[in-house]
C-alpha positions in Angstrom: 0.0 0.0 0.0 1.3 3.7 -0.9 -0.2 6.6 0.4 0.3 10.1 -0.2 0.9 11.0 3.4 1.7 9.2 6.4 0.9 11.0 9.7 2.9 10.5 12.6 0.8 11.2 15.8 -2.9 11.2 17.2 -3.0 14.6 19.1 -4.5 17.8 17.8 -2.5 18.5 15.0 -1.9 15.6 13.4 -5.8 14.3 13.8 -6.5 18.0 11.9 -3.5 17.4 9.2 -4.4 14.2 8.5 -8.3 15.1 8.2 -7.3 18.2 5.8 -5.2 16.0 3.2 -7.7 13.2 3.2 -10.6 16.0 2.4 -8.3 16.8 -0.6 -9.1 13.2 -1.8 -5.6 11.6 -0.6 -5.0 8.6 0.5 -3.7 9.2 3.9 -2.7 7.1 7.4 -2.6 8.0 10.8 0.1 6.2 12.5 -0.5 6.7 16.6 2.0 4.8 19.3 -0.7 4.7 22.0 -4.5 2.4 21.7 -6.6 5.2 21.5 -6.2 9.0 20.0 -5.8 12.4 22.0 -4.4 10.5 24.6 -2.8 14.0 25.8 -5.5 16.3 24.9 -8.0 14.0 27.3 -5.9 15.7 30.3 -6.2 19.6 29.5 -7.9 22.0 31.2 -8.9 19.3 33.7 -10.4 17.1 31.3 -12.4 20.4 30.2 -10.4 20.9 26.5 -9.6 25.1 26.8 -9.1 23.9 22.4 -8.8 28.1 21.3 -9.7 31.5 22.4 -11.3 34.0 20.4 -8.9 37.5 21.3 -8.4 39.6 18.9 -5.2 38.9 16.8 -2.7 41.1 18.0 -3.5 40.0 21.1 -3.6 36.5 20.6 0.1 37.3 18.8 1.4 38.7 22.2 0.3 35.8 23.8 2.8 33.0 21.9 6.1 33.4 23.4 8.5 31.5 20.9 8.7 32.3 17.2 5.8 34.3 16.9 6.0 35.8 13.3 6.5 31.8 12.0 2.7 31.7 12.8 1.1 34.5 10.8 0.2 31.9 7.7 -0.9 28.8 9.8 -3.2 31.0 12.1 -4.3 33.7 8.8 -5.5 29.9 7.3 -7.0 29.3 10.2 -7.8 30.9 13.1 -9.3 30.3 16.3 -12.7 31.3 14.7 -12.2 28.8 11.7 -11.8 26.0 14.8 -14.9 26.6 16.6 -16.8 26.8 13.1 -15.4 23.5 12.6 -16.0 21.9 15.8 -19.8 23.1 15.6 -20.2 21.9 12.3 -19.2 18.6 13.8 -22.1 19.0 16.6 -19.9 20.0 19.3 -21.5 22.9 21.3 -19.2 25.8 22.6 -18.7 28.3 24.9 -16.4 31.1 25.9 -15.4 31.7 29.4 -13.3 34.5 30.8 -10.8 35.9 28.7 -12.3 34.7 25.8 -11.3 31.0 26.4 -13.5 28.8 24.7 -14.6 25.0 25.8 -16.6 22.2 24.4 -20.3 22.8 26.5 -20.3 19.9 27.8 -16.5 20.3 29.4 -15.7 17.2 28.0 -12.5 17.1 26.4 -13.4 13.4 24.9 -16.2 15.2 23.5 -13.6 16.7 21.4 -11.9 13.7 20.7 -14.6 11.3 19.7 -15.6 14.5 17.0 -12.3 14.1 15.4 -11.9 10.9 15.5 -15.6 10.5 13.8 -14.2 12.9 11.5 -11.1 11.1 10.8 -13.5 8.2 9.7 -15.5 9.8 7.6 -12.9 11.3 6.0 -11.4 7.9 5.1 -8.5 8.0 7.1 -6.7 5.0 7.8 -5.9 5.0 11.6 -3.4 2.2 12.8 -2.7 1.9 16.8 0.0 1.0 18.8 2.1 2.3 16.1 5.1 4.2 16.9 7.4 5.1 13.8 11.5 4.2 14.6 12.3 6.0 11.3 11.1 7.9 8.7 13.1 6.9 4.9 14.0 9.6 2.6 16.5 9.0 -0.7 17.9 12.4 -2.9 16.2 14.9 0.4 12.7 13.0 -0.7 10.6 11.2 2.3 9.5 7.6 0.8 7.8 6.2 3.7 8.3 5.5 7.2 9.9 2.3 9.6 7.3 1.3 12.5 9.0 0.0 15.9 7.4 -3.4 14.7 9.8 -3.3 11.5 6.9 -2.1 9.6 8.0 -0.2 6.3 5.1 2.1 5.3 5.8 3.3 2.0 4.7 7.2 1.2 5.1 10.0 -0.7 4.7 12.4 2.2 5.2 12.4 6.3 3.8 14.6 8.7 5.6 14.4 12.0 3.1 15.8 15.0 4.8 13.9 17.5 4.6 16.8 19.9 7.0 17.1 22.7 8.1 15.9 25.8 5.8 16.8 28.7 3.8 14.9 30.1 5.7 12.0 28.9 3.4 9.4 30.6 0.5 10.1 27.6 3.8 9.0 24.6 4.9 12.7 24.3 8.7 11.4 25.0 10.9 13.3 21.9 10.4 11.1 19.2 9.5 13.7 16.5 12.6 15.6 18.1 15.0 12.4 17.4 13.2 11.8 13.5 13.5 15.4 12.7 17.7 15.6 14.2 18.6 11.8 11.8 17.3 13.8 9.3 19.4 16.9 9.5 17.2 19.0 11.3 18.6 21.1 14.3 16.7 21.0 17.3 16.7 23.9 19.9 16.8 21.7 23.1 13.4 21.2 25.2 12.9 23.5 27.7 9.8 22.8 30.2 7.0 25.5 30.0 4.1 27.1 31.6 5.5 24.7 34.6 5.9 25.0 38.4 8.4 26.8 40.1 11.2 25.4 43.1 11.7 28.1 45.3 15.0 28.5 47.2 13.8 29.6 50.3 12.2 26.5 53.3 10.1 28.9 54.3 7.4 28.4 51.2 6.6 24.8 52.8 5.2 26.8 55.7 2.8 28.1 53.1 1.9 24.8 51.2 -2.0 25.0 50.0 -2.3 29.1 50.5 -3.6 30.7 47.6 -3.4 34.3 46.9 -5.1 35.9 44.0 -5.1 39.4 42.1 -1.5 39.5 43.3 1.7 40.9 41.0 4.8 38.8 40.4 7.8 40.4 38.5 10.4 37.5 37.7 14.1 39.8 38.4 17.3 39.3 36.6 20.1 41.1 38.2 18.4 44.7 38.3 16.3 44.3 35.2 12.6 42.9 35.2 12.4 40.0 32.8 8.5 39.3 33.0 5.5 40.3 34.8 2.7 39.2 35.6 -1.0 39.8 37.9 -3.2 36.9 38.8 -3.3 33.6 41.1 0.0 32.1 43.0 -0.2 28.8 45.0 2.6 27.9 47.3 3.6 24.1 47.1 5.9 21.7 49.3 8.6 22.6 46.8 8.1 26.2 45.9 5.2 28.0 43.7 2.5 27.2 41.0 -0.7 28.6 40.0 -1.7 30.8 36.6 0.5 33.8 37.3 4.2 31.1 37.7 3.0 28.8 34.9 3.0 31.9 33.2 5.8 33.4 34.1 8.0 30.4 33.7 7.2 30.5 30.1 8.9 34.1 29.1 11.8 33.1 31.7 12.6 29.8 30.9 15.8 30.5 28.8 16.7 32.9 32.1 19.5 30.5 34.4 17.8 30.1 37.3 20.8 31.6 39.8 20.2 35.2 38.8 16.8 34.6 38.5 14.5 36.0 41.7 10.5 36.8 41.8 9.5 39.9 43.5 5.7 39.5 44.9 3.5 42.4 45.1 0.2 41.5 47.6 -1.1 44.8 46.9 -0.5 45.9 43.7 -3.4 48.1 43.1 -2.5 50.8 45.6 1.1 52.4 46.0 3.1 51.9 49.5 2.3 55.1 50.8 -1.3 54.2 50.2 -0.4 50.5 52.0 1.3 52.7 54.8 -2.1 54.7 55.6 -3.8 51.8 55.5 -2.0 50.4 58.1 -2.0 53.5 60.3 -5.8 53.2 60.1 -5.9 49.5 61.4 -3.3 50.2 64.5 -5.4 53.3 65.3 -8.2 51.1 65.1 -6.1 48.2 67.2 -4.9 50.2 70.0 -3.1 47.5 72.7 -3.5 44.6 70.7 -0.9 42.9 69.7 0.3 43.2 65.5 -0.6 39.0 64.7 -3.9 40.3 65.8 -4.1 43.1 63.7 -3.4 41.8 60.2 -5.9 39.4 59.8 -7.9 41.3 57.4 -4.9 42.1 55.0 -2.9 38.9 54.7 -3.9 35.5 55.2 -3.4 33.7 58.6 -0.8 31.4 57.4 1.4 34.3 56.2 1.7 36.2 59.6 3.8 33.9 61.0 6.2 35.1 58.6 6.4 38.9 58.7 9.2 38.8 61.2 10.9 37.4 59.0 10.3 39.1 55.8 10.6 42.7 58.6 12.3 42.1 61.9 9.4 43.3 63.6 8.4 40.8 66.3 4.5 40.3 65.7 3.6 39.8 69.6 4.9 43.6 69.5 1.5 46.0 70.8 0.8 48.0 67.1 0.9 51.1 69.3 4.8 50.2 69.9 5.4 50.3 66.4 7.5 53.1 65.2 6.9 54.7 61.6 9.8 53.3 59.9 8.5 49.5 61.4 5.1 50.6 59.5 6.8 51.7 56.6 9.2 48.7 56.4 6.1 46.8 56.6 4.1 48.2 53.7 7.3 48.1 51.7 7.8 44.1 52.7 4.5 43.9 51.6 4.7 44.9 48.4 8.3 43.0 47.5 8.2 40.2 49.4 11.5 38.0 47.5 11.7 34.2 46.3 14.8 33.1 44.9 14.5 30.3 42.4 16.7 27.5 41.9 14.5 26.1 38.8 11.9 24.3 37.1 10.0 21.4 37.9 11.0 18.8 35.1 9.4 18.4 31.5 7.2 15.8 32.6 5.5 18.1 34.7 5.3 20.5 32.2 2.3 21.5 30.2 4.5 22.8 26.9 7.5 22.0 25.3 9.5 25.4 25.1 12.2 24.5 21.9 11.4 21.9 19.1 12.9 21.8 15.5 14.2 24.7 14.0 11.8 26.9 12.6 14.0 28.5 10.6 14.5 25.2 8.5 10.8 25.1 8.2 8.6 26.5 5.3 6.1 28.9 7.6 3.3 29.0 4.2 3.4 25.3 4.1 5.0 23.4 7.1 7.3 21.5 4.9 10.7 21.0 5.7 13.6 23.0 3.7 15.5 20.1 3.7 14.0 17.2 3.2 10.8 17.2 0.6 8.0 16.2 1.5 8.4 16.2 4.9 6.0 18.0 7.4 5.7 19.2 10.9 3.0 20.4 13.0 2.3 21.3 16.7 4.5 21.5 19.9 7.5 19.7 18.0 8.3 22.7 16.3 10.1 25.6 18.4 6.9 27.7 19.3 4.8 27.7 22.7 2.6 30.0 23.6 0.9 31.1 27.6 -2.0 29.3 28.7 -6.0 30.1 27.8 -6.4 28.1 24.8 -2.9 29.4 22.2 -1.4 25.9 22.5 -4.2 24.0 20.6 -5.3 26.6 18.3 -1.0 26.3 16.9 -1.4 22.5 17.0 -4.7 22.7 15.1 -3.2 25.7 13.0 -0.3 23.8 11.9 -1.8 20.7 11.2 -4.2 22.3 9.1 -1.8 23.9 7.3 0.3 21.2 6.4 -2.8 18.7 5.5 -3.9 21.2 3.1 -0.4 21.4 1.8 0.4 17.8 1.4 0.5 18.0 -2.8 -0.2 21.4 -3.3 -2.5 24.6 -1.9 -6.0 24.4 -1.6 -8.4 22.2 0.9 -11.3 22.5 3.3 -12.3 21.3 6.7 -15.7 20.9 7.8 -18.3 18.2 7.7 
């Protein structure tokens, strides 16, 4: 058997690759290493599928943090807009959430899966499981089929490589695409974890384990210079930090070396310290003889107070009354700066991105093909983009695997039922 493309992986981009080439009338096969498809895309959001969000493209451009430009064509072709057309023309109700994420109804992220594999089907798409490839064949920089781990050649005229990358390693994201795409003569920027947890330097975060604090500001410091920010929900953990805000963070820092590398976290950062200050004047006023534990309930949580002798040198069994102006000051200042160092990550199989992936430089960006090797394609989180959370992730996979389905043999091809 011969078919005009052979795609390697069941996620989101190469279900949608495969489905756009086979809606061109080719004969196409869907090779996936695991028994059953989206495997990885069951798990996001919670099992809820956040699959695009509908921003408005500029910003939906600021929030991709690798490679950004390489983009424009995939997501011009077809944007997040295109995706939810498609998934409602294949019965799957929608809806946005805040900041325009958007979710199957039902927040069923198999929901999502069973639609494309349906699709897949009707689309005529061979799908073999528990079918990894070893090796893809190429002769004079031409792909002509694929080796499976089973010894398996699969002849073919065309390969799409959506092997994504290697988080969450446990669903059979472990690098192969990354190890295909390097025999071949591709270069690889090495795999970076992203949108990950945190490891704090400091013991003094275990004391902290479970506490949540939201609307808070976190500016990630390098030397004097502040290399991110970002306002939203921290949660301390037995080994440092998580939550929206770090994930995020850890994204537009992870090529930062961790050593010079400190977070600076604002718990007030919609009023100024002098404004913190008067605040706290007003509460001692109000707290006359009691002691200053007592007093900052209403301000910071419980489990932080136990702390603020530490982050100030004021003893908190001191009377508020007893505390001078520079204390109150040094306070409010604390406050608003309290200091993590970090010593790292948490590894990529705790990650929810691959930061890194094959070269996009070596990649056409109008097509997906490979520069060096014709008619070979890539799509999704094995190339060297990543993007922040809230739905960018998918909408590149789908994107790119669009893209290169439709490009499999020339331009022109449609996706819908």
């Amino acid at each position: 058997m011969y078919y005009d493309l052979i795609a390697v992986g069941g996620g989101p981009a190469g279900m949608m690759g495969a489905a756009a080439a086979a809606q061109k009338g080719l004969k196409v096969v869907l090779l996936e290493k695991n028994g059953r498809l989206g495997k990885k895309l069951s798990i996001t959001g919670n099992g809820r599928c956040n699959f695009t969000n509908l921003c408005d493209p500029e910003s939906f451009m600021n929030n991709i943090v690798s490679n950004a430009r390489f983009l424009y064509a995939s997501l011009n072709r077809f944007d997040s807009h295109s995706l939810v057309s498609f998934f409602n023309s294949l019965d799957v109700e929608t809806k946005v959430e805040d900041d325009n994420r958007v979710f199957p109804a039902s927040d069923r992220a198999e929901e999502i899966i069973q639609a494309l594999q349906n699709y897949l089907l009707k689309s005529r798409v061979e799908i073999r499981f528990n079918s990894a490839v070893k090796k893809v064949l190429a002769v004079d920089n031409g792909v002509i089929g694929v080796i499976t781990d089973d010894n398996n050649k699969i002849a073919g005229e065309n390969v799409l490589i959506a092997t994504g990358g290697l988080s969450y390693g446990h669903t059979g994201s472990t690098g192969d695409g990354f190890r295909i795409a390097r025999e071949l003569g591709h270069f690889v920027e090495p795999p970076r974890p992203a949108l990950v947890p945190l490891v704090a330097g400091e013991k003094w975060v275990r004391q902290l384990q479970g506490l949540s604090l939201s609307h808070i500001n976190v500016q990630a410091v390098l030397g004097e210079k502040v290399a991110a920010e970002q306002t939203g929900e921290l949660i301390f953990t037995h080994f440092g930090i998580s939550g929206p805000v770090i994930l995020k963070l850890s994204s537009l820092i992870n090529k930062c070396h961790p050593s010079s590398l400190a977070l600076k976290i604002d718990l007030f950062p919609s009023v100024s310290t002098a404004q913190l200050d008067a605040q706290l004047l007003e509460i001692f006023k109000k707290s006359h003889g009691k002691y200053l534990k007592n007093t900052l309930g209403d301000l910071v949580p419980q489990k932080m107070i136990p702390l603020i002798r530490m982050f100030t040198g004021i003893d908190i069994l001191k009377q508020v009354d007893q505390i001078t102006k520079e204390e109150r000051e040094k306070l409010a200042v604390s406050l608003k700066g309290i200091i993590l160092t970090i010593k790292g990550s948490r590894p990529l199989n705790e990650a929810m991105v691959t930061a890194g992936g094959i070269d996009t430089n070596e990649i056409n960006p109008s097509s997906m093909e490979s520069k060096i090797i014709r008619g070979l394609f890539f799509a999704g989180e094995v190339i060297d983009v990543d993007a922040l959370t809230g739905g960018f992730n998918l909408q590149i996979a789908f994107s790119t695997g669009y893209l290169s389905g439709i490009s499999v043999k020339g331009e022109h091809g449609h996706v819908g039922s």
